[in-house]
KEKEDO-537763 format. One record per residue (C-alpha): x, y, z. Coordinates in steps of 0.05 Angstrom, whole numbers, plus 5000, padded with zeros to 4 digits. Example, Ala and Ser with C-alpha at 12.3 -4.5 7.8 and 13.67 -1.06 7.14 Angstrom:
2
524649105156/527349795143/
//
This chain:
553
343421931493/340821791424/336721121406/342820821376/347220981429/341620651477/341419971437/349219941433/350320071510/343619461527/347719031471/353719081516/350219021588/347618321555/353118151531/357018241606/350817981641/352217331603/359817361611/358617391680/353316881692/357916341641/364516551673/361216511742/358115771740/361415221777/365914751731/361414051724/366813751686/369313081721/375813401738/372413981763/376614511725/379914811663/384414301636/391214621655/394514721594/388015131569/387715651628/392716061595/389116191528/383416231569/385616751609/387417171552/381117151514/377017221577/380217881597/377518241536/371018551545/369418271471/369817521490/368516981535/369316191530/363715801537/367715091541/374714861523/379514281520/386814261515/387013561478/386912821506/388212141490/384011501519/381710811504/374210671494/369510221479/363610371425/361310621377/365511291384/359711701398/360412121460/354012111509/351311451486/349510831533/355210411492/360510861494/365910821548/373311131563/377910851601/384911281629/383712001598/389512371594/390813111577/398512961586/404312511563/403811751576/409411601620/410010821623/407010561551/406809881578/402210021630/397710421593/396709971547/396209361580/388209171574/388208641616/386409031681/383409601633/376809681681/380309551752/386509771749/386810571781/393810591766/392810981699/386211191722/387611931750/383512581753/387813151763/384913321831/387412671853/394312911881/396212191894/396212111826/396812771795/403512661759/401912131712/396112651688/390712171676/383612221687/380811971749/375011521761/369011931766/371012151697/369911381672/362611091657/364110461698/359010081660/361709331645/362709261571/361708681533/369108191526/368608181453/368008921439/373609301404/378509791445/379710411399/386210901419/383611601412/387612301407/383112921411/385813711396/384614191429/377714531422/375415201449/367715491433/369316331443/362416771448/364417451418/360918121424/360618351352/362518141286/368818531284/370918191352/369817471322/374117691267/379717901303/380017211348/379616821279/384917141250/388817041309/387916321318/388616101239/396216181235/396115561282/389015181280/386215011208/378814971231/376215571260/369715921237/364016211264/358615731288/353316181318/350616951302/345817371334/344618051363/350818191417/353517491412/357617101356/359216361374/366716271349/369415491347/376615291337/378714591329/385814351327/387113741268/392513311315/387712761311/388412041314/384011391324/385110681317/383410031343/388509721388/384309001402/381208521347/373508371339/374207801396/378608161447/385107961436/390308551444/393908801371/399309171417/405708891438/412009111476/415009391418/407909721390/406110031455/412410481460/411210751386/403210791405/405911301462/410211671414/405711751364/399812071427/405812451452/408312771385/401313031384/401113311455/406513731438/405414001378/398514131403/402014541457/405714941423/399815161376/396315321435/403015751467/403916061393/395316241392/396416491465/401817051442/396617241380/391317311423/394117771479/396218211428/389418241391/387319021366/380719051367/376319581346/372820081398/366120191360/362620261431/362220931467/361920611534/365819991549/366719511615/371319141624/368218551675/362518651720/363819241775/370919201753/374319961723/369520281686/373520631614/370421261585/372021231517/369921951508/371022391558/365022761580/364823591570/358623671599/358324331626/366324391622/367223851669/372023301647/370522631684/376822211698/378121681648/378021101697/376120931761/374720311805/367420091825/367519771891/360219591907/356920201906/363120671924/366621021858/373821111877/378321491838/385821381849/388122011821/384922591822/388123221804/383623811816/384724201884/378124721871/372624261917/366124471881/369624211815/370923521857/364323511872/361423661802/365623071780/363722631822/356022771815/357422671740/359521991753/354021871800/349522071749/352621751693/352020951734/345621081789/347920481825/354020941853/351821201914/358121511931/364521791907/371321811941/377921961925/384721591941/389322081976/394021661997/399521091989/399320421995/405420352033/404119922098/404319232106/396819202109/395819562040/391020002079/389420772057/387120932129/381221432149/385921982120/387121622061/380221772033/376822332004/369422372000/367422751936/360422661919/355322331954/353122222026/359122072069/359621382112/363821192173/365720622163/366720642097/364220052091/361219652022/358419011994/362218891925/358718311885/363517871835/360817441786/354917241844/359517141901/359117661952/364418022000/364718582049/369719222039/372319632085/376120172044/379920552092/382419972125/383219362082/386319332008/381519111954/382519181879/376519081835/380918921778/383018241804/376118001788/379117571715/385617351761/380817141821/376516751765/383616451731/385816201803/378215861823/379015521758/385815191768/383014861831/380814111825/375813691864/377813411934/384013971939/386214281997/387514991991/390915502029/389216292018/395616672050/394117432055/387117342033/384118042056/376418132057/376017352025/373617371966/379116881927/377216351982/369416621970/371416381894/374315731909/368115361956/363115711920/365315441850/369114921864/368314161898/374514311937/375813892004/377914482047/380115182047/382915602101/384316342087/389116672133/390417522146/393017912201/388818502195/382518442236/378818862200/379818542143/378717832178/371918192215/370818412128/372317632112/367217282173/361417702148/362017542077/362916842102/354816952132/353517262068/355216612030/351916142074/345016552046/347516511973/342716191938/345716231871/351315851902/350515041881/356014761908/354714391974/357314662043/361215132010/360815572072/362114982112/368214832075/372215492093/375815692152/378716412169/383916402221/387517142243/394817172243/400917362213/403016952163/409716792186/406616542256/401016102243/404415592182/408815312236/402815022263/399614752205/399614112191/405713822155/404113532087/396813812083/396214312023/394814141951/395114891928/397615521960/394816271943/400516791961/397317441940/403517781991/404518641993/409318991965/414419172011/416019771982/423119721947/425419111962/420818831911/421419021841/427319231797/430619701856/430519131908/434018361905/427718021896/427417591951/423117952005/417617481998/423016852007/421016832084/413016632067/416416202015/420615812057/415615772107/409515492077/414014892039/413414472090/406214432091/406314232016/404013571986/409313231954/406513491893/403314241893/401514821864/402915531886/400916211858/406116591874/404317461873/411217771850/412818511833/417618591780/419519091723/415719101654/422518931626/422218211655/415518021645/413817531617/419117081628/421117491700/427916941698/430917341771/424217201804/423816431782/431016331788/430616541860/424316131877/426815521846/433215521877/430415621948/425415051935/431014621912/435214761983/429114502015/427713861971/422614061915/424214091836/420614661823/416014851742/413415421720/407015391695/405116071670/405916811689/400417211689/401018051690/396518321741/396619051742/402219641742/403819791807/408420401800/412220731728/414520041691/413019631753/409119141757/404218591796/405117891776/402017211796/406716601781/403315941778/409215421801/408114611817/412914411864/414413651871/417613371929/425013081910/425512341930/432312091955/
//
């Protein structure tokens, strides 16, 4: 490898190293997560190897008191919200502006998570003098992107412009480019006079809320319309060795000659295991040269199987047939310790399923989840969603459920793994989890009724039922079944398979979700659809993040 080629492959490791050590820190915003209507965007631009987003906002209004200036003693805000304002009147009635909690909501509050204010723990709950002035305030949305190279930063500006006037780069230095983009929605103006008394009245407080809702939604829409630019981003490859997210698939951009042998373009790092899921050479010392290639190409691969088999049972399993041992010295188990972004988890290959590349979905999900939830993780394999979700977030509880005991035996050690974290800041994270063995279908009967905030259904593919050949409702029993442990206002991420035709909209698989969870008393919203992975020719893995709220009679 030539000096050149040296520098540009450190430039990249630096870059990932500080993707994954931003992307991995626990959320200390008072809400304790992405504001919702910025995880989509954020998604997007995190799933390129060329960016990550250091901070973000989807836009708010709130009252304050001040001098405007964010992180001074004499400024204070009073019911944040990143949504509409529902009843004007009570919003902007300032007579119980520092005691009243009924506009005062943080999205993890479920109690209160409709009205989509901020909660207390957002508000500095310092007493402020009678006499000062009460501004209204409307911020855009703001997101700060770091970029890889120039070229990179280019290609997100020119994306965002068409809908955001303010966008530049704030930031440049060797493997990192500091990107800002700032929407103009903006609006600020006093809404009390110099000795308290209130300049809003029943007629002005309706039009105040029109005028902070107009600008929620055409802020939205910006921010859908930037989303669509953005996932289709080209961006150039002027790297000869790129990775996509920390242990995640590993692309050769050139394919390696070296001594005639032709590595495989991709292949899935899974602690220190290689595994290659196709494999089409039958003459064994060729296998073997190609997998010491590999070896020798990333010297933390210590060994190198290949995927033989299927994925066709229930517990997404390739078995001790299933697996191929290439290169490197053979294990039984085949047994791993994967590390994502810090957190830990144990893999057993042959008899539990684990994908690598669900390491940005895994990171979208564990951002979505605000303080005090509880969270159910249906199907959760080895753990390492649930892993996610203590470790980085302040949520109340979480209990992870699987039927495969390995798996489950995979899940408890990684468990004893994350009590010993140290990088791990959030308290009793360990503490906070609980695996239980079952099947699915058995244990929500005996959960409790009315529990769950947010429900993980990451559920197999049952072969072709799901997709384009099958009706679409194979997973309806787990649906059906976990409603009635819902809050009456929740959020589920719902793991779909559907044809490349019907993404992203996938209209049979919401149609038939939100018509069962209307039988069985919830309005049902779709809140985005993500695309996982390809799953079979033009089928594919989705994750559908729905909010249910219970219908009252």
């Amino acid at each position: 490898m030539s000096l050149a080629q040296r520098n540009a492959t450190q430039i990249i490791n630096n870059f990932e190293n500080s993707k994954n050590q931003c992307l991995g820190k626990r959320d200390k915003s008072s809400a304790g997560r992405i504001d919702p209507r910025a995880v989509d965007i954020c998604s997007v631009i995190n799933s390129f190897a060329e960016f990550y987003t250091t901070s973000s906002c989807a836009g708010r209004c709130y009252l304050y008191q001040g001098q405007g200036i964010k992180a001074t003693d004499d400024f204070k805000r009073y019911r944040v919200s990143h949504e509409k304002i529902d009843d004007a009147k009570q919003y902007f009635n300032l007579t119980n502006l520092k005691d009243d909690a009924a506009h005062v909501d943080d999205l993890s509050a479920n109690s209160l998570k409709a009205s989509g204010q901020t909660s207390p723990h957002e508000q500095n709950t310092a007493a402020a003098s009678e006499d000062a002035i009460i501004w209204l305030r409307y911020e855009a949305f703001i997101l700060h992107v770091a970029c890889r190279n120039l070229s990179a930063a280019g290609a997100l500006m020119a994306a965002a412009r068409p809908y955001f006037k303010n966008v530049g780069l704030t930031t440049w230095k060797d493997g990192k480019y500091l990107v800002l983009i700032l929407g103009d929605e903006a609006l600020e103006m006093p809404v009390t006079t110099l000795d308290g008394r209130s300049l809003v009245d029943t007629f002005s407080c309706e039009w105040l809320a029109k005028l902070v809702n107009e600008r929620h939604e055409r802020n939205w829409r910006k921010i859908e319309g930037f989303v669509d630019l953005a996932r289709n981003m080209v961006l150039d490859d002027d790297d000869s060795i790129l990775y996509e997210l920390d242990n995640e698939m590993i692309m050769l951009q050139q394919q390696s000659t070296e001594e005639g042998i032709v590595a495989p373009r991709s292949f899935d790092v899974i602690g220190d295991i290689a595994v290659i899921n196709a494999l089409d050479v039958d003459d064994e010392l060729e296998r073997q040269r190609i997998g010491e290639q590999i070896m020798r190409k990333n010297k933390a691969i210590k060994l190198v199987v290949a995927r033989d088999s299927t994925l066709q049972n229930v517990q997404r399993a390739p078995g001790c047939d299933g697996m191929t041992v290439v290169a490197g010295m053979s294990r039984s188990p085949m047994i791993t310790t994967h590390s994502e972004y810090g957190i830990k988890c144990v893999v057993d290959l042959e008899h539990t399923f684990f994908t690598p590349r669900m390491a940005s979905e895994r990171l979208r999900l564990c951002q979505q989840v605000s303080r005090g939830e509880n969270v159910l993780v249906l199907f959760c394999g080895v753990g390492l969603e649930a892993f996610h979700i203590v470790a980085r977030t302040e949520a109340n509880s979480v209990l992870a459920i699987d039927v495969n005991s390995t798996a489950m035996t995979c899940a408890h050690r990684g468990k004893r793994m994350l009590e010993r974290n140290k990088s791990v800041k959030v308290p009793n994270a360990a503490a906070r989890l609980q695996l239980m063995e079952g099947d699915v279908l058995e244990v929500l009967p005996t959960l409790e009724r009315g529990f769950y905030d947010r429900v993980l259904v990451p559920r197999p593919k049952e072969g072709s039922k799901d997709g384009d050949l099958g009706d679409g409702k194979s997973g309806l029993p787990y649906l059906l079944a976990l409603l009635p442990v819902l809050k009456a206002q929740a959020d589920i991420h719902w793991f779909d398979f559907v044809a490349d035709h019907e993404y992203p909209s996938c209209g049979r698989s919401c149609s038939i979700i939100a018509e069962a969870c209307q039988a069985n008393g919830f309005n049902s919203q779709v809140l985005h659809v993500s695309k996982l992975q390809s799953v079979a020719m033009r089928q594919l893995r989705v994750c559908i993040d729905i909010r249910l709220t219970r219908i009252v009679l």
